[in-house]
N, C-alpha and C positions, 0 to 999 in steps of 0.2 A: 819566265812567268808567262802564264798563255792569257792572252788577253780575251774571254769570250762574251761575244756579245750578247745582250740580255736577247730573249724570244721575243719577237714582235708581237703583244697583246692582240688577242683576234678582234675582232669589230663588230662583232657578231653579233651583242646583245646592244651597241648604239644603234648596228643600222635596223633590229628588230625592235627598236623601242615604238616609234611611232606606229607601226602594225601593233603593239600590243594594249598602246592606248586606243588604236580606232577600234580594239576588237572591246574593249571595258566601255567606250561608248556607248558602242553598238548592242551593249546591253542591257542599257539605261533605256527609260521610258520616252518616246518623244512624242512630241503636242504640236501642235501646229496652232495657230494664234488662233483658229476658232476655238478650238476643242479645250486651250488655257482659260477663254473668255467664258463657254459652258461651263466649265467646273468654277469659274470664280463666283459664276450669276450662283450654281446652285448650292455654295457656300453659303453665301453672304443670302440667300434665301433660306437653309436650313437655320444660319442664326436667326434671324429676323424671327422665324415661329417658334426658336425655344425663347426667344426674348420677349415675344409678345405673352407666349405661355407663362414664363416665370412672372413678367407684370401681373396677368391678369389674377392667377392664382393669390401673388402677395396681395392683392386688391381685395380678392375675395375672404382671406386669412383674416385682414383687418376689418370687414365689414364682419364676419361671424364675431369678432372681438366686441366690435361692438353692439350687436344684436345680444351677446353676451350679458354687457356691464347694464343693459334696459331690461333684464329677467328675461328676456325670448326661449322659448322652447323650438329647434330645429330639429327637422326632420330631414335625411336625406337620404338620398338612392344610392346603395350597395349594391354590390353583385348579389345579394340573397333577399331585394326587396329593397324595403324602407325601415329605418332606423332613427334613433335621435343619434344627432351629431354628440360625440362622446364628451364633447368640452362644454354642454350645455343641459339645464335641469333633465331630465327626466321624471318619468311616474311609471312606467311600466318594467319593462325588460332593461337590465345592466345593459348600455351599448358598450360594443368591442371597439377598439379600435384596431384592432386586426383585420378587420372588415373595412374599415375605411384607406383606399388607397395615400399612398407614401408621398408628401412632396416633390421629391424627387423623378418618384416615376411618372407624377402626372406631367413634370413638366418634359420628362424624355419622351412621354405617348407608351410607356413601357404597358401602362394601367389605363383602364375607362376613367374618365374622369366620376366624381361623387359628386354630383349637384346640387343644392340642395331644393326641397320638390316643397315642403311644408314651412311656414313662419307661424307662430301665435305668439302676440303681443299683447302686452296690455297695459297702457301709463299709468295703473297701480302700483305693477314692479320697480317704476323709475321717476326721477325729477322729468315736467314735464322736457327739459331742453334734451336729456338725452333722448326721450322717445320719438322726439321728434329728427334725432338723426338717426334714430334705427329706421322709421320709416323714409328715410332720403337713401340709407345707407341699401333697401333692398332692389335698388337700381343695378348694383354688382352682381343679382341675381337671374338673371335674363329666363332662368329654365324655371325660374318659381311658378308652381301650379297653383298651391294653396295657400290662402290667409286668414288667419282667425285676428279679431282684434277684442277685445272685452273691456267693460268696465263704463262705465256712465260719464265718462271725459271723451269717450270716442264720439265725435260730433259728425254733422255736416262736413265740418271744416277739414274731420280728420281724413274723407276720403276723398274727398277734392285734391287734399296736398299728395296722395300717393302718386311714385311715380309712376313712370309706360311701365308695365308688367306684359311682357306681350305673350307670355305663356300664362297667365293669370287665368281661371278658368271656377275654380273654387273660393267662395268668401262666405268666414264663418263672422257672424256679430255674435257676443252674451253680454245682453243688459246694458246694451250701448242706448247713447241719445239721439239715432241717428232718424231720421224723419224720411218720407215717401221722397222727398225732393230732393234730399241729398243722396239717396241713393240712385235717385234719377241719372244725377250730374257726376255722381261717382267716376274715377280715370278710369276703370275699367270697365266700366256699365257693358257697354257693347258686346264683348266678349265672354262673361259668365253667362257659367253654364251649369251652376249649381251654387244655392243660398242656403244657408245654414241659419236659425235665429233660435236663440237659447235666451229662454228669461228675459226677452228684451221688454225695455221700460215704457217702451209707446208701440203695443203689437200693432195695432190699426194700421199707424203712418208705418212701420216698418213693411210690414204685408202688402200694404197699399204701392209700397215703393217697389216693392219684388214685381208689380204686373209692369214696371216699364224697362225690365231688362229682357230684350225681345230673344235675347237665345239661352233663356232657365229651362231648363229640363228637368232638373233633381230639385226638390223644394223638401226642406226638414224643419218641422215647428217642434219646437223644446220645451216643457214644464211653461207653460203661457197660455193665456187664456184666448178662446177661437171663439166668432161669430159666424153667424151665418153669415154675414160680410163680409167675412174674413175669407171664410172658406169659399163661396161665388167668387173673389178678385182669382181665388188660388185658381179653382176649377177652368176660369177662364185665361188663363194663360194659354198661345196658341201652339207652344212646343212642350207643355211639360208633360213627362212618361212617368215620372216616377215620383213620389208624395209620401214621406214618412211622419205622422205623426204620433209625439213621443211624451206620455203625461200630461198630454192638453187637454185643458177643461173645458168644455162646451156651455157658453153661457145663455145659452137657451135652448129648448127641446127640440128646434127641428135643425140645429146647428150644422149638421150633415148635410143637410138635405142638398145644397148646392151640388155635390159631389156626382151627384148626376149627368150635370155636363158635362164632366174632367171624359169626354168621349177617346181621346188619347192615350190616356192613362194607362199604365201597363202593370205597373206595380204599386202595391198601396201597404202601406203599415201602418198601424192603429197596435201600440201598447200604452195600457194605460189611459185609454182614454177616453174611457167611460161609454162604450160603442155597444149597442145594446139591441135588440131582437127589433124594437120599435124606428132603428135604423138602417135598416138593413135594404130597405127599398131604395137607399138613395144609391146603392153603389149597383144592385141584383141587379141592371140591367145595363153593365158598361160593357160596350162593344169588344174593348180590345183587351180588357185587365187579363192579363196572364199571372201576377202571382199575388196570392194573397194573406197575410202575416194577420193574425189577432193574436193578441200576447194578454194576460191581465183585463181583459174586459170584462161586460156584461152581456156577453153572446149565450145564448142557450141552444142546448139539441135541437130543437125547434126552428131556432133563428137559424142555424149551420145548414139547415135541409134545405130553407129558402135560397141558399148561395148555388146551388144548383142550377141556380137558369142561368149563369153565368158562362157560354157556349165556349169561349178561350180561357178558361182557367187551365192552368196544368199542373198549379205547385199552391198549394193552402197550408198553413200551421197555424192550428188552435189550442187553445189550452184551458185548462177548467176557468169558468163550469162546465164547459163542453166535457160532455165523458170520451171515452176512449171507446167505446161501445158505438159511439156517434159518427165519432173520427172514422172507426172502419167502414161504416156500413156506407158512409159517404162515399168512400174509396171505393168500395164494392159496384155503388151508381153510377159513380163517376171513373171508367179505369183510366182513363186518359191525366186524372189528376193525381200529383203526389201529396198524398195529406200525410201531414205533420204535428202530430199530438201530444202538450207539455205536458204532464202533472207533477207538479214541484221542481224537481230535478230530472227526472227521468224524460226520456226522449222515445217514442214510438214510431215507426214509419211504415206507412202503407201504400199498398200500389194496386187496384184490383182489389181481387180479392188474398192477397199473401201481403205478408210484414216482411219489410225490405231491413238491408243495413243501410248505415248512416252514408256507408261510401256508395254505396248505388244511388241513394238517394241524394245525397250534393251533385254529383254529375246528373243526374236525370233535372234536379232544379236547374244546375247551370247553364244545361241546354236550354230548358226553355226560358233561361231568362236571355241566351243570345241568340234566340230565335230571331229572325228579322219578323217583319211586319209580312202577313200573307203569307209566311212559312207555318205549316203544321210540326208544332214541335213533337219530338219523341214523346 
């Protein structure tokens, strides 16, 4: 019997083990205690602003909930403009919600956020206690530009309680109770920059309250009746450029006549408003008016020829009884101006002496409506 002894196992792979772990090491990532302590700060700082993001959107979720349940009509900014928010009435265009960015990506930053730019309320739509939390609740709205409120409950009291709007810029009243003094004291006085009043139930005091918001520029009076009181508070305003008036009845003959001073004034609109040949002297001699709209008045051929001494005009549209006959020859006098001629439905444009299209003629208006001050417009 041979007795053989087993082969001596080699060693080979114990005494290469530890070389084989330093080399699996050595392939691993290594951090040295600052570069562990950056990457934990910029953790726990990427949470913090999806955490702050997901609050503030749930925040914002619930406040449209409840601008919602008080009838609010919301408007907000899409990538393609401004929209009604899709969970809330409408009156025009079906809103998409395809257009309005995803929960989720707003809180990844995947998408711009959708802000919302417009509120109109009105505590007809609701028990006074909820309207009164929709106007607490538009504090969740920091980018809010514009506010409509309506309805003959909207007081004093109701613009006092709004909250800081610091992007607040636009406020529409219809047919509110609100008086010269409460819009004095209004939370956002200081910073509007355009008034809106439709039907309201005390024009005087409302009107009267508009000269103490020192940075109005845009001023729109709605189906309400205008004084020449009314109209001297307007003209005297020391920043307003632009004056739309829209179905206002002039309750006496020289009612216009303030409009003479509106020396600032760049653009004026008069549809409906009974604006007629025998008033025409109050505006023929304003310095800066660059564009000029009659829609449904009582202008005549006549009265349109007198608008010619107006040295910055660049953009007019009249509409019968002004003939179209009038409208060009005006253009003809004037090549500097784009005149703009309704009858019924039909739309005419002139420039000089040739009839433009609609798209030359928007771009020639737009320029001169962003002409600066002391620029010669196209």
């Amino acid at each position: 019997m041979t007795n053989e002894s087993p082969e001596p196992q080699s060693s080979a792979p114990v005494a290469n083990a530890p070389a084989a772990r330093e080399i699996r090491r050595s392939l691993l990532p290594r951090f040295g205690l600052r570069t562990a302590l950056i990457f934990a700060v910029v953790f726990c700082l990427l949470m913090a602003w999806l955490g702050r993001n997901f609050v503030r959107l749930r925040e914002e979720e619930a406040a449209i909930e409840t601008l919602k349940q008080a009838g609010a009509t919301i408007y907000i900014r899409s990538g393609d403009g401004v929209q009604n928010h899709p969970a809330t009435p409408y009156f025009a265009e079906e809103p998409d919600w395809d257009r309005v960015p995803s929960f989720t990506s707003r809180i990844l930053g995947w998408s711009g956020r959708a802000p919302v730019r417009q509120v109109d309320l009105s505590p007809g739509d609701s028990d006074p206690e909820q309207f009164e939390r929709a106007l607490a609740t538009l504090a969740q709205f920091p980018e809010l530009e514009a506010l409509g409120l309506g309805g003959p409950e909207v007081t004093d009291a109701t613009l006092k309680s709004l909250p800081e709007l610091p992007g607040l810029k636009t406020l529409a009243l219809t047919e509110s109770s609100v008086t010269a003094q409460g819009l004095a004291n209004a939370r956002p006085s200081s910073r509007l920059r355009e008034l809106s009043l439709f039907r309201e139930g005390r024009p005087a005091d409302a009107i009267a309250g508009a000269a103490s918001l020192p940075e109005l520029r845009w001023v729109q009076l709605v189906d309400m009746p205008v004084s020449r009181a009314d109209l001297s508070v307007v003209a005297s305003m020391p920043k307003l450029d632009t004056l739309r008036l829209i179905a206002v009845r002039p309750s006496e003959p020289d009612a216009y006549a303030p409009l003479a001073e509106a020396n600032r004034l760049r653009e004026l609109t008069i549809q409906r408003g009974l604006f007629g040949d025998a008033d025409v002297a109050s505006i023929a001699e304003l310095p800066s008016l660059r564009r000029l709209w009659f829609d449904h008045n009582d202008l005549s051929d006549d009265g349109l020829a007198r608008l010619g001494s107006l040295k910055r005009l660049r953009s007019l549209g009249v509409s019968e009884p002004v003939t179209q006959d009038a409208a060009r020859a005006f253009a003809e006098a004037h090549p500097k101006v784009n005149v703009t001629h309704r009858s019924g439905d039909a739309m005419r444009y002139f420039r000089g002496s040739d009839e433009i299209s609609l798209a030359l003629a928007t771009k020639l208006n737009e320029a001169a409506a962003a002409a600066p001050d002391g620029a010669e417009a196209p």
